[in-house]
C-alpha positions as CSV (number, residue, x, y, z in Angstrom):
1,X,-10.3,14.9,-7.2
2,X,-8.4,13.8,-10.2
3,X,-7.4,10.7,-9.1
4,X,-10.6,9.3,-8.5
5,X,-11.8,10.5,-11.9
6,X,-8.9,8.3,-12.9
7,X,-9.9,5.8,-10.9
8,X,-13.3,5.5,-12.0
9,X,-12.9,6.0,-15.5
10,X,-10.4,2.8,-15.9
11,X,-13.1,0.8,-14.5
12,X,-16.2,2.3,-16.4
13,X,-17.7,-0.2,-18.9
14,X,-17.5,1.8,-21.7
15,X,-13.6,1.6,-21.4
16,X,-13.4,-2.1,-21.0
17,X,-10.1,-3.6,-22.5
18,X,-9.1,-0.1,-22.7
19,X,-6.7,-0.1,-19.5
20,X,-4.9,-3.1,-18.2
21,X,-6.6,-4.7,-14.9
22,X,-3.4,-5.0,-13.3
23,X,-2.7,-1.2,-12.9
24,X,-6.1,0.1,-11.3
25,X,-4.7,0.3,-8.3
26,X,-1.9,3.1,-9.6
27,X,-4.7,6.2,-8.6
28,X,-5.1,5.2,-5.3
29,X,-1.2,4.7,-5.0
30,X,-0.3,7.9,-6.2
31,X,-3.3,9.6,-4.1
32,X,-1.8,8.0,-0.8
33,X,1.6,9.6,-1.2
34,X,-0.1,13.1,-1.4
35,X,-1.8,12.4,1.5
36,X,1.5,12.1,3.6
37,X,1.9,15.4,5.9
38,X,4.4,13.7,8.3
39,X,5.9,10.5,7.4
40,X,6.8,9.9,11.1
41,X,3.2,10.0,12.0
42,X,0.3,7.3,11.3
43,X,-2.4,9.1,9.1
44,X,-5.6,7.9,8.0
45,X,-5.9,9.3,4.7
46,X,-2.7,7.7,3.4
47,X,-3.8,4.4,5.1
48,X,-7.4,4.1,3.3
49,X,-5.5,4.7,-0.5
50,X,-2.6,1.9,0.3
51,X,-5.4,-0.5,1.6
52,X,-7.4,0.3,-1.5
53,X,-4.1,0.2,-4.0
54,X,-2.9,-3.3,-2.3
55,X,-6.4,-4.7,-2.6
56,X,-5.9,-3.9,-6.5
57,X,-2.3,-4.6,-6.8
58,X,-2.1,-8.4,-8.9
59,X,1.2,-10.7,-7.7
60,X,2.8,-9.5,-11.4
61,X,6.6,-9.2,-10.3
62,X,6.7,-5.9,-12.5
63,X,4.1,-4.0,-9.5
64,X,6.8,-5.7,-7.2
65,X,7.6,-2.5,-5.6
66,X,4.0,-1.0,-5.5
67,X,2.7,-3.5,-3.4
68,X,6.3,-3.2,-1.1
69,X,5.5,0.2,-0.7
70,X,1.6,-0.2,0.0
71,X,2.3,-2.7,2.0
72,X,5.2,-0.7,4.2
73,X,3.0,2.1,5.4
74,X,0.5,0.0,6.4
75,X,2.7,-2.2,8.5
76,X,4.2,1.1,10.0
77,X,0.7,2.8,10.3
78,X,-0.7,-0.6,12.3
79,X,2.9,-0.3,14.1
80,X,2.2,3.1,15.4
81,X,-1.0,2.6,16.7
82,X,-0.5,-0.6,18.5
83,X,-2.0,-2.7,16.5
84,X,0.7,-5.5,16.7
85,X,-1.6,-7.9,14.9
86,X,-2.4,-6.4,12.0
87,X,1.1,-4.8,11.9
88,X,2.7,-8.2,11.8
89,X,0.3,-9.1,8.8
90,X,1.8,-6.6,6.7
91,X,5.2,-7.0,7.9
92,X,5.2,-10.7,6.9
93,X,4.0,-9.5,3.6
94,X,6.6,-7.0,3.0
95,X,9.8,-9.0,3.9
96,X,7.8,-11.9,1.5
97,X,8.2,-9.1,-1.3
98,X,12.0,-7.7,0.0
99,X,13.1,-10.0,2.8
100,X,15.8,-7.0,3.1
101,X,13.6,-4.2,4.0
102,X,15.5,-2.4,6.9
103,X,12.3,-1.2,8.4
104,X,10.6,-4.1,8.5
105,X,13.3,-5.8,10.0
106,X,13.8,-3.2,12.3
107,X,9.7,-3.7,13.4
108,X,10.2,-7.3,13.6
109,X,12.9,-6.6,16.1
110,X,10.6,-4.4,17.8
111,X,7.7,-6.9,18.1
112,X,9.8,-9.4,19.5
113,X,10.7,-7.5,22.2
């Protein structure tokens, strides 16, 4: 697939100093959001590209969002399949990035329950 062409050619050796280290995560990123067939549904695909962007994703304030978003399905993907403990992980991350986030807070409401 392209995107993991992409991916592997920012981090090849030859192309050292070539891309900035800060945005290797943006092929996984983009690759998880074309992975989404139901966005009401937990799906694994999508899951396995936002773990792999976050993991990439530096604390820059300009990837701000990104690592919102990456973090935001996961938290919803862990929420719909029970895992309360790891759902809470990346709920406490994404209201640390927007402490507004309406689905997070909703979650949060949830999980006190």
């Amino acid at each position: 697939e392209i995107y993991e062409r992409i991916a592997q050619e920012m981090v090849a050796p030859e192309n050292a100093g070539r891309y900035n280290p800060a945005q290797y995560y943006l092929p996984w990123y983009h690759r998880a959001a074309l992975w989404i067939k139901n966005a009401n549904e937990a799906e694994e695909k999508p899951k396995m590209y936002y773990e792999k962007a976050l993991s990439l994703i530096s604390n820059d304030a300009a990837y701000k969002r990104h690592k919102e978003v990456c973090a935001q399905y996961l938290m919803f993907y862990y929420f719909k399949t029970h895992d309360d403990e790891t759902c809470k992980k990346y709920l406490t991350l994404v209201l640390d990035v927007n402490p507004s986030n309406r689905l997070a807070l909703q979650i949060k409401d949830v999980l006190k329950e």
